[in-house]
N, C-alpha and C positions, 0 to 999 in steps of 0.2 A: 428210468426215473423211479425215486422209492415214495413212498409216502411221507409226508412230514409228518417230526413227532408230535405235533399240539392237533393232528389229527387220530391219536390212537388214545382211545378215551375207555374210561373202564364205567362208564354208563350204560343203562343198556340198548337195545335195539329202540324198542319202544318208546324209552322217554327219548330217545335221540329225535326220531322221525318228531314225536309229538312236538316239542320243541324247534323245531325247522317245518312245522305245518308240510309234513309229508307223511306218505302211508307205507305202514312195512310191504305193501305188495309193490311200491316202487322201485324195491330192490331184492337183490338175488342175494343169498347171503350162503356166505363161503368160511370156513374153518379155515383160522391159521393158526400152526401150531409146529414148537421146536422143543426139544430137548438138547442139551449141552452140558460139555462140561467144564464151558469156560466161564472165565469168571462176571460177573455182572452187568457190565458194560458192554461187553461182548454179545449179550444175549438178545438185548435189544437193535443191536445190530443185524445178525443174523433175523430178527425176526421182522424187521422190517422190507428184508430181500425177499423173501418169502410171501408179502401181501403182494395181492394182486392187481398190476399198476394202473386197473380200471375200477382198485376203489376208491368212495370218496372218503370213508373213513371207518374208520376199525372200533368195535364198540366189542362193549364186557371182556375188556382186556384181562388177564391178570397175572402174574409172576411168582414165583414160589422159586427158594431155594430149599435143597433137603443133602443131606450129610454132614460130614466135618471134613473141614481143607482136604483128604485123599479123597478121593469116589465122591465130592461133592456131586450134584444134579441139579440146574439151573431149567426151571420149563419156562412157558409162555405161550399162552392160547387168548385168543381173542376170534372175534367176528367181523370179515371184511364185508361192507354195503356195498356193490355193485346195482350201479345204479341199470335196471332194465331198458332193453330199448324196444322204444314202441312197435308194433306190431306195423307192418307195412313202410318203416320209415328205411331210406336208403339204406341206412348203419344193418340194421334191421336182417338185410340180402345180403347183408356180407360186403357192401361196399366202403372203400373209404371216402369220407371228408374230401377232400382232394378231388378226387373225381368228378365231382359237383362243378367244380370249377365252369366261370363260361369257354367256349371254345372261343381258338380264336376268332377274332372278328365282332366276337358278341359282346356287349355290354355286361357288365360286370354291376348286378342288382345289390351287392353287399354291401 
């Protein structure tokens, strides 16, 4: 699954968090970034396979084209928030979701 596009924002880190009353130590923050030489439409494509499908959202996006129509160069770098998982919590140990589940027999707290 990619990230939607009304989630890749060219605000930054900080006013993002600020704004959604979160702190940038709640997330891991990861470089994305492509170069191409296809044409504009394209790039945004390409660069959305590339975020990481445990972000929540891509901040100081930006796009730059540079040539004329032969050896044009389409880039695109932004910042994916991966949200951190807390220290002792299942996700944490490397387990999944899933796992949790009650075994049979048990009642089912969800």
């Amino acid at each position: 699954m990619t990230i939607a596009l009304d989630k890749i924002l060219t605000i930054s880190a900080r006013d993002w968090c600020e704004m959604h009353g979160k702190s940038l130590t709640d997330y891991e923050a990861r470089g994305v970034h492509i170069d191409a030489l296809d044409p504009d439409e394209q790039v945004l494509k390409y660069f959305v396979q590339k975020v990481p499908v445990e972000a929540e959202v891509v901040v100081a996006f930006q796009q730059v084209y540079s040539g004329r129509h032969v050896n044009s160069r389409y880039l695109a770098s932004g910042t994916a928030l991966i949200p951190r998982i807390p220290e002792g919590s299942y996700m944490h140990r490397g387990e999944e979701k899933f796992q949790n589940l009650p075994k049979e027999g048990e009642k089912d707290t969800q």
